[in-house]
N, C-alpha and C positions, 0 to 999 in steps of 0.2 A: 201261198200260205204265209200268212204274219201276223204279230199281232195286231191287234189294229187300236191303233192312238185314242187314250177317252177321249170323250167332247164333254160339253155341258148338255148338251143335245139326250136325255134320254128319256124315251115317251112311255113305253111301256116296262112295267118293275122287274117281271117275269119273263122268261126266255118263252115265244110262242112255239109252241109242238110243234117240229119240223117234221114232215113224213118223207120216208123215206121216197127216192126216185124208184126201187124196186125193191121187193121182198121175195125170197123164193128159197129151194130147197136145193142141194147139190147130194148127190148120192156117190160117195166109193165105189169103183166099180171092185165087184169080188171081194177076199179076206182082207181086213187088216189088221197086220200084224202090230201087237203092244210090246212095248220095252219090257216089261214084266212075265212075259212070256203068252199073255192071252192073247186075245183075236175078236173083231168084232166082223161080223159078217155084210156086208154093204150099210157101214152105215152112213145116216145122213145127215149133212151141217144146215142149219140153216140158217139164212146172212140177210142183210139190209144190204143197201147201196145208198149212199145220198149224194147228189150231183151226179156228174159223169168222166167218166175216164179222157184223158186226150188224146190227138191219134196218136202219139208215142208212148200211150199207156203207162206216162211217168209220174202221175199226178196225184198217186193212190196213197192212201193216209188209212193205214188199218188200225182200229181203234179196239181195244180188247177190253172184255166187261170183268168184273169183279165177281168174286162167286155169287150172289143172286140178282147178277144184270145180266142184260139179254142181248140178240145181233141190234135191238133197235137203239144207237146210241144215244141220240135225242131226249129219249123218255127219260135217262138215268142219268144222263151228263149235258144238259143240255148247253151249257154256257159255254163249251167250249166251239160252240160254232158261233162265228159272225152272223148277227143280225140286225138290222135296222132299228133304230132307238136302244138299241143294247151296248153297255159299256164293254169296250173287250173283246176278246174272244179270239180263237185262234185259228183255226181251221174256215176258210172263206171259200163257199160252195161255186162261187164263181170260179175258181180256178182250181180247187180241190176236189177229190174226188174221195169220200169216208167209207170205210167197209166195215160194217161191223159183224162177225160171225159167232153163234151161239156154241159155245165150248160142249166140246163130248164129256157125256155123263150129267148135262143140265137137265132141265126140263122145261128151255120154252122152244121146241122146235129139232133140236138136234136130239142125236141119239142117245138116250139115259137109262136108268134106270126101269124107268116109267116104259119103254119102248118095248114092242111087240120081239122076243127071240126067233130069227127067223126057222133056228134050230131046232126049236122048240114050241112054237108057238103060245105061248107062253109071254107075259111080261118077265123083264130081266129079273127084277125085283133084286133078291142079295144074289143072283148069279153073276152082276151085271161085275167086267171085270176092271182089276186096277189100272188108273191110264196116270202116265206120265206127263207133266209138261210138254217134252218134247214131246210126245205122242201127239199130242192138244197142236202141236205147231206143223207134225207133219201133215198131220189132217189138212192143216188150212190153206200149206203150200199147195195140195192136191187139189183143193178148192179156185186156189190164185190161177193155178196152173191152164184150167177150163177156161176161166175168163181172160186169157191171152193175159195175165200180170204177170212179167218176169221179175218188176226190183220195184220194192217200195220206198215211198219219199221218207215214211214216216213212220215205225211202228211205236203207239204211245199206249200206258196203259198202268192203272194201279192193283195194288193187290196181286192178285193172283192175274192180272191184265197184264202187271208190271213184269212177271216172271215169261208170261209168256214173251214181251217185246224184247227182251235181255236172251230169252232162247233164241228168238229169230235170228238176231246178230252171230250167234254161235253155229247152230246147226247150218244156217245160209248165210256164210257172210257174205256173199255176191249179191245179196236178193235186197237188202236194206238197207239204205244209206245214212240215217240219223234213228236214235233209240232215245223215246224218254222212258224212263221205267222208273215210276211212282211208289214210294213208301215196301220197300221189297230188298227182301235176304232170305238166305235161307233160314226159318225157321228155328230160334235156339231150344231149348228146354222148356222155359216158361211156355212157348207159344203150341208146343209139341203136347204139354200137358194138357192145355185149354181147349185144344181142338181133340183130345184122346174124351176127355171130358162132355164135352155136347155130344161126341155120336154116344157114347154111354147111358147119356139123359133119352137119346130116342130108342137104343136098344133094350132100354128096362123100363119104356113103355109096352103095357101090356097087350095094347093093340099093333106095335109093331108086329107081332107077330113071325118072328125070324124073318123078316123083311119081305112077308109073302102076306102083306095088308091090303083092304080092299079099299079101292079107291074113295068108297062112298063112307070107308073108315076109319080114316089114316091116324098114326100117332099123333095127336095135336098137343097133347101134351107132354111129349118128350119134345116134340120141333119146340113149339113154345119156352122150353124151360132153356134145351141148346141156342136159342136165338136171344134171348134173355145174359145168358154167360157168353153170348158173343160179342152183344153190346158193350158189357164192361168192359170186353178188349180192346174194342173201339174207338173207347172214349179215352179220359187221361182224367184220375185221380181230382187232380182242380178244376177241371168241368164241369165234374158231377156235383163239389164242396159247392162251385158257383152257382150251379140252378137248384140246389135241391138240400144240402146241407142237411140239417135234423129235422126237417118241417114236416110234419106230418101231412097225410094225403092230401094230396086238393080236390077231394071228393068228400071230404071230413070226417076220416076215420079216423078214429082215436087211436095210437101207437102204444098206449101210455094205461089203457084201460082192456082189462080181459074181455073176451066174445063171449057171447052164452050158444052154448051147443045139446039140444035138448032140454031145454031149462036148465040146464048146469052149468054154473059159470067153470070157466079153465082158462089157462094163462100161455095155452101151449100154441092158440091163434089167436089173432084177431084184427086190429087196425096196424093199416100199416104206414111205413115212415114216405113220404113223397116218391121216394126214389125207387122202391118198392114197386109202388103203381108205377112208374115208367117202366120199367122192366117189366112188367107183368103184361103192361099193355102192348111196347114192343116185342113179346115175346110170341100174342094172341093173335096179332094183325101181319105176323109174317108169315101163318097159316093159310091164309089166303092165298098167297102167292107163290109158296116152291113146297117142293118135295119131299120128306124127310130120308128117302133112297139116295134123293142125287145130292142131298145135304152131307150123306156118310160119303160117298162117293166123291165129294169136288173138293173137301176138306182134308182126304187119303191124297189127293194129289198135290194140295196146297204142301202137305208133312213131308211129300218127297222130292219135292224142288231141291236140287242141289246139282247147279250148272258146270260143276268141279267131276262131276263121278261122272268113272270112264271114262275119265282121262288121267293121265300120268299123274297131273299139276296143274293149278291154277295157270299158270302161265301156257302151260299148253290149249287149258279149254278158253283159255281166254283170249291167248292169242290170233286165231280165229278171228274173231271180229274187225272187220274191215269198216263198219259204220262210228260216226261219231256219236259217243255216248254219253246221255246225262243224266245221271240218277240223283233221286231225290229224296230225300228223307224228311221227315216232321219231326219236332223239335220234342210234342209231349208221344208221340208214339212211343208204346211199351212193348206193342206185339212182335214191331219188326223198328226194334231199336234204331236211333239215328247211329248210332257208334258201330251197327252191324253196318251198315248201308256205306257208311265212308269206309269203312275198310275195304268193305268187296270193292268202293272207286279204285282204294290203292290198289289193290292187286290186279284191276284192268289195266289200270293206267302202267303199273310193272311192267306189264306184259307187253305193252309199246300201243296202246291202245289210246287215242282221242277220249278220254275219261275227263269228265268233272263230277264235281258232287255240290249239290246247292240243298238248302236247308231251308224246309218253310216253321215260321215262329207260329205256331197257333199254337190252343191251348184245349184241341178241338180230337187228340190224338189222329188215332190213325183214319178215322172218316174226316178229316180235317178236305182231303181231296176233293170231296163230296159238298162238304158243309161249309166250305169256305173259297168257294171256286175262284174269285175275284184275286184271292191274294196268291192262290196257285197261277192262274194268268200271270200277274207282276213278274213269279219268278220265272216264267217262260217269257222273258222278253230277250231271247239268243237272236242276233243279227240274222242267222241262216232260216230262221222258223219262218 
């Protein structure tokens, strides 16, 4: 694993869709038990693999998704793998081996909301119970644990990827030897509010139906409006002035002029301002692809990261960590402040901890990770990667 040096050499624009070496499912054997006092009955992860392990099974790079990515990391990050005519990239399949596992309580493959009660037969739907971070990581351990992985090279990961790579180093500090963990704190106020905020939007949708919705029904208009108010967290203030400003729709509604509703004109809808239709449309086409159970469900986990509780002190939970750690913050992120992010460095680094803190400048907020990969690579250019 390194980064690997630009060239002028680059033939094609886009990262080609890597498929994984193997996809498959891993099942818990029996109860397991959650931080919060529930229990899920055998559930099951299900993970990617790209490349292959070495025989010293040192090689493993576990890669964690963001609340609506999935174990395939390819499809959702692609640039961070080496490939041919591609500028960059950091994880090289020739000697790397990439794991990526679908977090409990999602819904593309591991156990959610959406999953059959074995207790009940039954989908979980709102039964389905609260899961911690560390929950999310013991699971995975139990996962590694199958495939003969005792110590990973790598655990890298943003958002709520980022929280889980920052547990590993705690819960297992034998098991990990370097931690990147991308745009990630524990959630202040402001971010508590916005995510209390979207599940509200899908719970007073009226097809939610106390979370006991049919699939061929789902709230699409609560998901829609919570994924709409999660963009704006997203993003950062002068991104949005930059593309969208006052300009009315680029579909040519008028902003500016009342709608007629039943031949009556009214002032109370009508055209909307550019920015409007962005949100509207990011809010419609995320329907498509997740759940609005496991959206209440992975956003309840996101509220309760806090790597400190249940422990005496930061310096205790953090002293733990035996791997070298680099946390990263974005410069316009609001959701999960740069100023949160270097503090939690200092108080690893307190604790006697290999801690830095590097800053990416975009103007892209917190999907800056996402939408800006090329200049995230730059800041991964650490000699040991």
């Amino acid at each position: 694993m390194g980064l690997q040096p630009e060239t002028a050499a680059c033939a094609p624009e886009t990262p080609i869709s890597l498929a994984p070496t193997f996809e498959g499912d891993f099942v818990i054997d029996g109860i397991f038990p959650l931080e919060a006092g529930g229990a899920l009955p055998a559930p099951t992860l299900h993970y990617a693999v790209y490349g292959k392990p070495n025989a010293a099974r040192d090689n493993v790079v576990l890669v964690s998704h963001a609340l609506s990515g999935s174990a395939l990391v390819a499809e959702w990050w692609p640039r961070l793998f080496v490939q041919p005519g591609i500028l960059g990239g950091l994880l090289d399949l020739e000697t790397d081996c990439v794991l990526g596992i679908n977090i409990l309580g999602s819904c593309y493959g591991s156990t959610g909301p959406g999953s059959v009660n074995p207790a009940t037969g039954r989908l979980y739907g709102p039964d389905f119970p609260l899961l911690g971070i560390r929950d999310i990581v013991r699971s995975q351990a139990l996962l590694l644990d199958s495939l003969g992985i005792r110590r990973l090279k790598l655990a890298i990961g943003a958002s709520i990827g980022g929280m889980q790579a920052l547990e590993w180093g705690v819960l297992y500090p034998e098991r990990v030897e370097r931690i990147v963990s991308i745009g990630v704190a524990p959630l202040g106020a402001m971010g508590l509010g916005l995510n209390h905020l979207q599940r509200r939007a899908i719970e007073l949708d009226p097809l939610w139906n106390g979370g006991r919705y049919s699939p061929d029904s789902p709230p699409r208009q609560g998901l829609s409006l919570a994924r709409a108010l999660a963009v704006c967290t997203y993003k950062s203030a002068g991104l949005f002035e930059e593309r969208f400003a006052r300009k009315p729709d680029r579909s040519g509604e008028d902003p500016f002029a009342g709608s007629r509703n039943d031949s009556v004109a009214t002032g109370l809808n009508g055209g909307r301002f550019d920015v409007a239709g962005y949100l509207d449309h990011q809010g419609e086409r995320f329907n498509s692809r997740f759940d609005a159970n496991s959206y209440l469900a992975i956003t309840r986990t996101m509220d309760t990261f806090d790597p400190v509780r249940g422990y005496t002190s930061a310096t205790e939970a953090y002293g733990r960590i035996q791997a070298a750690v680099t946390l990263i913050g974005i410069s316009s992120d609001w959701l999960f402040p740069p100023a949160d992010i270097r503090a939690m460095a200092a108080q690893i680094s307190a604790a006697g901890v290999r801690c830095e803190y590097r800053e990416m400048q975009s103007s892209h907020g917190h999907d800056a990770f996402l939408a800006e990969p090329d200049a995230l690579l730059r800041l991964l250019q650490i000699p040991d990667l």
